[in-house]
Z-matrix of the N, CA and C atoms (Angstrom, degrees):
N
C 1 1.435
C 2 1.525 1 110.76
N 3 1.413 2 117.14 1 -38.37
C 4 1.116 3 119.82 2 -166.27
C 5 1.833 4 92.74 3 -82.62
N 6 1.076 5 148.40 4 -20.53
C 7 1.598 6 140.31 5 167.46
C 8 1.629 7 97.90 6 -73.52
N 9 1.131 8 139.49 7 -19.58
C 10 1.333 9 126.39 8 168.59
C 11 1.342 10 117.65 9 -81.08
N 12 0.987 11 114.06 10 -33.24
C 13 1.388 12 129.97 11 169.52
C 14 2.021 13 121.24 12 -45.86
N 15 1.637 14 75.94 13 -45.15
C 16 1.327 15 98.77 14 -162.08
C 17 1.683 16 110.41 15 -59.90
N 18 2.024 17 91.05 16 -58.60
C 19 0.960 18 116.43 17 152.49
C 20 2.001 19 142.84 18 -15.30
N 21 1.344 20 95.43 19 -75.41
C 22 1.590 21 103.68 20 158.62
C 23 1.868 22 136.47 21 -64.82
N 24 1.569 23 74.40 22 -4.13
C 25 2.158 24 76.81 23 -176.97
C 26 1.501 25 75.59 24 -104.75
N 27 1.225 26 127.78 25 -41.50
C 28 1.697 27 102.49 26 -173.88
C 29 1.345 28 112.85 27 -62.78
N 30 1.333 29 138.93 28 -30.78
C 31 1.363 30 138.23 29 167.57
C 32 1.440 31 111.93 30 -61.28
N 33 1.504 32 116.24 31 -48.32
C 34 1.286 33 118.52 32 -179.99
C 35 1.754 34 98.09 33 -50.93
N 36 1.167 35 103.86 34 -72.12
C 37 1.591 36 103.51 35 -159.66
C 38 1.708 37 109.56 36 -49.45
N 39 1.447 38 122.61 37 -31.63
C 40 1.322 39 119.61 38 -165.12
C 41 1.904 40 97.21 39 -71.51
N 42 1.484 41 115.72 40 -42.71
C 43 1.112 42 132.87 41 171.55
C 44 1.566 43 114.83 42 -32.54
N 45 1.607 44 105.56 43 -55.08
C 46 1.300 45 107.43 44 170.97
C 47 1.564 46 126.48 45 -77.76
N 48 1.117 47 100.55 46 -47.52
C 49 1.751 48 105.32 47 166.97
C 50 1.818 49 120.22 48 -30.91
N 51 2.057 50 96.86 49 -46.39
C 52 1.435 51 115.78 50 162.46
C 53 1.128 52 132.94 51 -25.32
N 54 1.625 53 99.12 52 -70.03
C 55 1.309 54 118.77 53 176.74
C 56 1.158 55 135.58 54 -82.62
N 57 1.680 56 102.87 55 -19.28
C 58 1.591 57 107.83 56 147.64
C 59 1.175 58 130.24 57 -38.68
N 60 1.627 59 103.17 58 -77.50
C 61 1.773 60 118.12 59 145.80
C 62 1.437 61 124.12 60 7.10
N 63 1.164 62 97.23 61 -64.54
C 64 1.624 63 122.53 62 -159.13
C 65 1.361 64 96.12 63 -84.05
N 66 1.283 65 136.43 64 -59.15
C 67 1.516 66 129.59 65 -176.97
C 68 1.505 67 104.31 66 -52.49
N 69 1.099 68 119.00 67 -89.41
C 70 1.666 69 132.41 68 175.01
C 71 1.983 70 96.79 69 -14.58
N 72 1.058 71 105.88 70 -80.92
C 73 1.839 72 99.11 71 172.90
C 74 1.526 73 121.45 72 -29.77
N 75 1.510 74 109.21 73 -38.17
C 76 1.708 75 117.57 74 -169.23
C 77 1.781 76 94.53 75 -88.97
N 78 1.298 77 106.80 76 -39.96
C 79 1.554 78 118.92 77 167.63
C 80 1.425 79 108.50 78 -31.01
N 81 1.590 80 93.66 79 -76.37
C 82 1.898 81 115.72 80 -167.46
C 83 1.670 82 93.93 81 -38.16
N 84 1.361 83 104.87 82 -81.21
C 85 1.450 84 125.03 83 -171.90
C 86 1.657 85 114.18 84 -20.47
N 87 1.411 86 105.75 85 -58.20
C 88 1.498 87 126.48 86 178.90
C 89 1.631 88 104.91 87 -40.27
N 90 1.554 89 97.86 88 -71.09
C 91 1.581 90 120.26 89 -178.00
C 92 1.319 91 96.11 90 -38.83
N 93 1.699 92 131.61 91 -77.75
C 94 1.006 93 138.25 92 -163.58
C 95 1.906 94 106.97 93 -41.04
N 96 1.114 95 89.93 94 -73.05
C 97 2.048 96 91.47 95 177.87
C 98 1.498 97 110.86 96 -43.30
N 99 1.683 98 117.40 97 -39.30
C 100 1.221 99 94.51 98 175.55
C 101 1.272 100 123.10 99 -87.96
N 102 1.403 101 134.53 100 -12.79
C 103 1.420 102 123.47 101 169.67
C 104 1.799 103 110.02 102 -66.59
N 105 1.397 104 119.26 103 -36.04
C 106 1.413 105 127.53 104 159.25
C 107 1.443 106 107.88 105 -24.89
N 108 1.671 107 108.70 106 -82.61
C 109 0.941 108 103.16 107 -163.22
C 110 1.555 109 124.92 108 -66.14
N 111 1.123 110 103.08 109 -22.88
C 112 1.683 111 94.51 110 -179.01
C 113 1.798 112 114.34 111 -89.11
N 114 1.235 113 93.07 112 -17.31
C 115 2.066 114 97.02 113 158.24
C 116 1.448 115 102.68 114 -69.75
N 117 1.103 116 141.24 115 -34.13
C 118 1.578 117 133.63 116 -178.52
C 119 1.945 118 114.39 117 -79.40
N 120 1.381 119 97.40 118 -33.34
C 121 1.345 120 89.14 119 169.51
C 122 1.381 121 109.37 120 -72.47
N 123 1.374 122 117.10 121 -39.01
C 124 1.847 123 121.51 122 -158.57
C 125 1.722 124 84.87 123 -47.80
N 126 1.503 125 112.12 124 -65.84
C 127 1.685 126 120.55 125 -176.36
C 128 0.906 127 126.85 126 -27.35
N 129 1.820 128 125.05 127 -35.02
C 130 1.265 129 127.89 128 -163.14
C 131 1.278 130 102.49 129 -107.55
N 132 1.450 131 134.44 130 -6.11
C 133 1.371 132 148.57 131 166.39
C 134 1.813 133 112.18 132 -77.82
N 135 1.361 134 91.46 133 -19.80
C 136 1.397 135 76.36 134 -161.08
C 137 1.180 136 132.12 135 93.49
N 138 1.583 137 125.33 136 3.07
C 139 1.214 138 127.62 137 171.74
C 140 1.829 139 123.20 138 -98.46
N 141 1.434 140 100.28 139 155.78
C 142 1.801 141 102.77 140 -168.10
C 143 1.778 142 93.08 141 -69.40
N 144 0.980 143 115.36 142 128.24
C 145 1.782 144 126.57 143 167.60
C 146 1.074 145 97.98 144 -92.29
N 147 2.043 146 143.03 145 -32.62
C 148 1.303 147 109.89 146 -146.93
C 149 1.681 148 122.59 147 -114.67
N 150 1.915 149 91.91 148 49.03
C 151 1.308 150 127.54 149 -158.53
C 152 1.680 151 93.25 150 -97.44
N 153 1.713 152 120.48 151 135.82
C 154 1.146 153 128.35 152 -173.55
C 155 1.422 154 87.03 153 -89.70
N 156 1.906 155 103.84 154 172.13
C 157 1.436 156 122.64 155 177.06
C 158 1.620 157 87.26 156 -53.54
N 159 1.400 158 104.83 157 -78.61
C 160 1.301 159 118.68 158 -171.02
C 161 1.918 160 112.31 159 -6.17
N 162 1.449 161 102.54 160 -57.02
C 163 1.544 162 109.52 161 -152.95
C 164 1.632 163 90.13 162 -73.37
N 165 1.634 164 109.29 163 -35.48
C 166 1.551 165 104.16 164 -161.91
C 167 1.386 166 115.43 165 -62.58
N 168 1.678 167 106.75 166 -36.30
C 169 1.736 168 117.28 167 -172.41
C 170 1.541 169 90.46 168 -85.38
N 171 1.437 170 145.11 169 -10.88
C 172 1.502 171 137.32 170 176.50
C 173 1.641 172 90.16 171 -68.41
N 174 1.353 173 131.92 172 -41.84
C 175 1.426 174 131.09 173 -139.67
C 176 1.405 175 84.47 174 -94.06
N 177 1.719 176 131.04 175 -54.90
C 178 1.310 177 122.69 176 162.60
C 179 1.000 178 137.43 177 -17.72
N 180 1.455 179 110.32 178 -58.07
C 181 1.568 180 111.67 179 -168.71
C 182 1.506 181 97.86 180 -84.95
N 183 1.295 182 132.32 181 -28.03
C 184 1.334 183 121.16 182 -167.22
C 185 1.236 184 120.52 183 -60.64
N 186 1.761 185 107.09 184 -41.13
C 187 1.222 186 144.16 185 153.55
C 188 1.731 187 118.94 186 -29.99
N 189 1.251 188 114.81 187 -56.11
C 190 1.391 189 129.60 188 -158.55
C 191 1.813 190 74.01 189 -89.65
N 192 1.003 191 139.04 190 -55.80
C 193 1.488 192 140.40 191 -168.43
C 194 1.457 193 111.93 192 -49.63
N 195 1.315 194 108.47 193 -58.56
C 196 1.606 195 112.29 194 176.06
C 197 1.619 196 123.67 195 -57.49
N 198 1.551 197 104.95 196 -22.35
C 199 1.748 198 100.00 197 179.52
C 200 1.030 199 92.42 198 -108.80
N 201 1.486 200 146.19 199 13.60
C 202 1.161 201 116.63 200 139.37
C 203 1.465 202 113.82 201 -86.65
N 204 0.830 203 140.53 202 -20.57
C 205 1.307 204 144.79 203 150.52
C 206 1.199 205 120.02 204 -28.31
N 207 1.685 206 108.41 205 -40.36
C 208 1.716 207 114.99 206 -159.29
C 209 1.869 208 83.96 207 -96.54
N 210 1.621 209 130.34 208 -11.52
C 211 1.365 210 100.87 209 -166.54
C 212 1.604 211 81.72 210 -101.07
N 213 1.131 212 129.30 211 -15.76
C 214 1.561 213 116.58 212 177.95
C 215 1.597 214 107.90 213 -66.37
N 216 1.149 215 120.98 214 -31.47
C 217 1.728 216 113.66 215 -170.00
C 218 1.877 217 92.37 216 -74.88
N 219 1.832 218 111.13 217 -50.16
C 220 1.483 219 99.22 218 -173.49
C 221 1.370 220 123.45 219 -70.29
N 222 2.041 221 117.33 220 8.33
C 223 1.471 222 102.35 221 147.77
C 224 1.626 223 130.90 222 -100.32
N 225 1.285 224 105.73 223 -8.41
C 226 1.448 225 107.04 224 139.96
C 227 1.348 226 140.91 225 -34.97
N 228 1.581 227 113.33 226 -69.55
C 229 1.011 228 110.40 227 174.70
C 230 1.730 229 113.64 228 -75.93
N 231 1.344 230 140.54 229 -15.55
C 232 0.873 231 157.00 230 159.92
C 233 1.957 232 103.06 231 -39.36
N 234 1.165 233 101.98 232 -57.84
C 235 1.195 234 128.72 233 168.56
C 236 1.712 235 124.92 234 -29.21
N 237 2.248 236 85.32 235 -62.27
C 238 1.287 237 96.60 236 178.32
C 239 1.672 238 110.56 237 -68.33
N 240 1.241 239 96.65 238 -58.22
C 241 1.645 240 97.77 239 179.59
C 242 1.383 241 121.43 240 -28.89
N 243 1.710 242 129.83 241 -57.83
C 244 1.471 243 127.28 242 168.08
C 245 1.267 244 106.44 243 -58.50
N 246 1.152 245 138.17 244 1.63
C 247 1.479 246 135.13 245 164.86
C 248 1.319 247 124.98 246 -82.40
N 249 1.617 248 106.79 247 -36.55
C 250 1.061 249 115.30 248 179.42
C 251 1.560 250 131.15 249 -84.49
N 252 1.354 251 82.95 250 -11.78
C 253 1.723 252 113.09 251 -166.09
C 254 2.228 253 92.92 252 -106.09
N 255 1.057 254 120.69 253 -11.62
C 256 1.705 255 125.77 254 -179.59
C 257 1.742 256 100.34 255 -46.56
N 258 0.984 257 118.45 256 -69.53
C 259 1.575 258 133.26 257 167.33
C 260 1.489 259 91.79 258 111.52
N 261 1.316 260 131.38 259 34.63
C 262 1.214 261 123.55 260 -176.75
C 263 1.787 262 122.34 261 100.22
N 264 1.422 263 100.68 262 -32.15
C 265 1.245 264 118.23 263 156.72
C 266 1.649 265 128.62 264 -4.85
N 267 1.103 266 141.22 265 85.44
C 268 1.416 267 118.23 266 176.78
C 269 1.545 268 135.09 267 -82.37
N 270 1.291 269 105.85 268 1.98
C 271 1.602 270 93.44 269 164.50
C 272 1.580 271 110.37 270 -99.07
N 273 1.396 272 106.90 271 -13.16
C 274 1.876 273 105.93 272 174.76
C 275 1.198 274 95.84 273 -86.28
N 276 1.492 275 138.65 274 -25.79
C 277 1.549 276 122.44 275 -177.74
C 278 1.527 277 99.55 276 -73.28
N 279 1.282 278 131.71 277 -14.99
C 280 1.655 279 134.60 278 -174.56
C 281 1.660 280 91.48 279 -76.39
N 282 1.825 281 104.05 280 -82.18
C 283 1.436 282 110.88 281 -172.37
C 284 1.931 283 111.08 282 -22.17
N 285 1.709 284 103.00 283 -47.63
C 286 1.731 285 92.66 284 -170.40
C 287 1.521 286 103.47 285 -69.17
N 288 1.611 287 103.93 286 -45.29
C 289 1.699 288 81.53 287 -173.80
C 290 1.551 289 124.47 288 -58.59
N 291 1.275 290 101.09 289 -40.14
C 292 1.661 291 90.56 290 165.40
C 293 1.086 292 135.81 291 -48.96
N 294 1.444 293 132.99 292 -34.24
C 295 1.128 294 149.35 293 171.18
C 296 1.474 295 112.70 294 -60.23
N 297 1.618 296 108.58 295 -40.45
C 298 1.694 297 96.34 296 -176.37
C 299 1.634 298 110.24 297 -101.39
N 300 1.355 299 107.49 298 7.33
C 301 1.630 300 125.60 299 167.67
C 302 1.186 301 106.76 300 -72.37
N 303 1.575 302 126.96 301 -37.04
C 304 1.236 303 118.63 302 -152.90
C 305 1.943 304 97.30 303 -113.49
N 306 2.046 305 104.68 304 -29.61
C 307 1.738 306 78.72 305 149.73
C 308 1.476 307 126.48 306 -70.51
N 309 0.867 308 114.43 307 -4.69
C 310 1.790 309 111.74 308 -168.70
C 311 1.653 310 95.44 309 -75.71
N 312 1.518 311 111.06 310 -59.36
C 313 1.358 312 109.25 311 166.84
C 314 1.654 313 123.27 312 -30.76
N 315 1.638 314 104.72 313 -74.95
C 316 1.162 315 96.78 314 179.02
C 317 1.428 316 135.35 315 -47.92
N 318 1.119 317 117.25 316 -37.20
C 319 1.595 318 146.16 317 171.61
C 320 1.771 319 92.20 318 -50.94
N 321 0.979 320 120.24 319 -58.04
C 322 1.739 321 114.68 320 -177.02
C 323 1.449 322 109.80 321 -57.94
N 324 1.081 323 111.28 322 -52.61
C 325 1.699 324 129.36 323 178.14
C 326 1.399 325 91.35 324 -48.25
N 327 1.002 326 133.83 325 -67.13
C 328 1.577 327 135.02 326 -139.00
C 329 1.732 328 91.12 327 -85.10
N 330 0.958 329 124.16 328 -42.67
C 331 1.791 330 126.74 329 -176.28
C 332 1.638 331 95.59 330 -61.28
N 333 1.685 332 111.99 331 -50.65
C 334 1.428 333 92.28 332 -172.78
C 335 1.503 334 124.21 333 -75.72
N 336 1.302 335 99.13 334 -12.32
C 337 1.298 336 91.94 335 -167.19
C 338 1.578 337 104.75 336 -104.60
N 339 1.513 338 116.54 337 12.23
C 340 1.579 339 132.40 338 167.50
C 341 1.512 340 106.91 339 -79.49
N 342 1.730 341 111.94 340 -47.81
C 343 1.347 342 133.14 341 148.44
C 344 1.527 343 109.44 342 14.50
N 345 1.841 344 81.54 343 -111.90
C 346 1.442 345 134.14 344 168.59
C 347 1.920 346 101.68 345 -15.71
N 348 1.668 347 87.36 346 -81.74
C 349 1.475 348 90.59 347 178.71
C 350 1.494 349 125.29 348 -36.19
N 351 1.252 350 124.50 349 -40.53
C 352 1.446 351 135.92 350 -169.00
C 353 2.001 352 111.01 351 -64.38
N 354 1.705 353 76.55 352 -56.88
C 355 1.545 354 97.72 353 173.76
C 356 1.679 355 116.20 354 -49.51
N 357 1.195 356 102.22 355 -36.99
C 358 1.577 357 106.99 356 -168.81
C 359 1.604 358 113.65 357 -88.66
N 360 0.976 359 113.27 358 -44.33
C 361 1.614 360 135.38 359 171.43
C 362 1.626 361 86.50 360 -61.89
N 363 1.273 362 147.95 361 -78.84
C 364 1.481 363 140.77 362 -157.70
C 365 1.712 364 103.67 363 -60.77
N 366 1.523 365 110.70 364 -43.45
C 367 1.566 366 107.34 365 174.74
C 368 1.394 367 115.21 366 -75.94
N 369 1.566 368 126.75 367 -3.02
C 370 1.664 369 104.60 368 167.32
C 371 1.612 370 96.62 369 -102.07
N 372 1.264 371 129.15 370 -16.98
C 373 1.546 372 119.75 371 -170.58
C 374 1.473 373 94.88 372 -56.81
N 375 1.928 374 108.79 373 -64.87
C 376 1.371 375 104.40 374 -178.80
C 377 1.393 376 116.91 375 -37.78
N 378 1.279 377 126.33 376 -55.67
C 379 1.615 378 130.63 377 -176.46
C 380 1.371 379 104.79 378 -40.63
N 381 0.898 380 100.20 379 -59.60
C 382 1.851 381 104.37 380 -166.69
C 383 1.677 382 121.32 381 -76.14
N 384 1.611 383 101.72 382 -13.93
C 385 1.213 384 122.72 383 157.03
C 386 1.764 385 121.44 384 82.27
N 387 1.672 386 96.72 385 29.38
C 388 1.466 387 139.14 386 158.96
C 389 1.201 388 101.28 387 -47.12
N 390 1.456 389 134.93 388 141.32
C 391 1.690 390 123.22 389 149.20
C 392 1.570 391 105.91 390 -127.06
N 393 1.072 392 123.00 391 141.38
C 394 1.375 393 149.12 392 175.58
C 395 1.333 394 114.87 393 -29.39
């Protein structure tokens, strides 16, 4: 009993190993057609395909960096405007300065850390031996 035993888990297991096999192959294949196809559309659009992850999430964040950038300058001036509009007022002349204290802040944050990003994204392209 115990050689029959033995028997059917070795079939079982080769069975599965099989179809492991077999998925991962239907997998590969899949993957393959779909990176195809969407490199053939990029072509017919007009778009650059021969852009690494790397460069695409560099262009991301730079991206996501600059509009925050652009909403830090519009609470600045946001800032100025209730300033200008206080009428002499001193707790609205506080509220604006705070307001354009704390875009000015953010606005620093966001430059350095637009910086940073640039710096780091340009020092792994070189590493990896990407060019611009």
């Amino acid at each position: 009993m115990s050689t029959i035993l033995q028997k059917i888990s070795g079939v079982t297991l080769a069975g599965i190993v099989g179809m492991y096999i077999g998925i991962l192959d239907v997998s590969a294949q899949l993957r393959n057609t779909l990176v195809n196809t969407l490199v053939n559309t990029g072509q017919k659009a007009n778009i650059q395909t021969d852009r690494s992850i790397g460069q695409v999430a560099g262009s991301v964040i730079q991206v996501f960096l600059s509009l925050l950038g652009v909403v830090f300058a519009v609470i600045i001036v946001y800032g100025g405007f209730k300033w200008m509009a206080a009428e002499g007022e001193e707790k609205k002349i506080a509220e604006a300065r705070g307001l354009m204290f704390q875009g000015v802040i953010g606005l620093a944050i966001t430059l350095g850390a637009y910086t940073i990003a640039t710096f780091f994204v340009d020092t792994l392209q070189d590493a990896a031996g990407f060019k611009k």
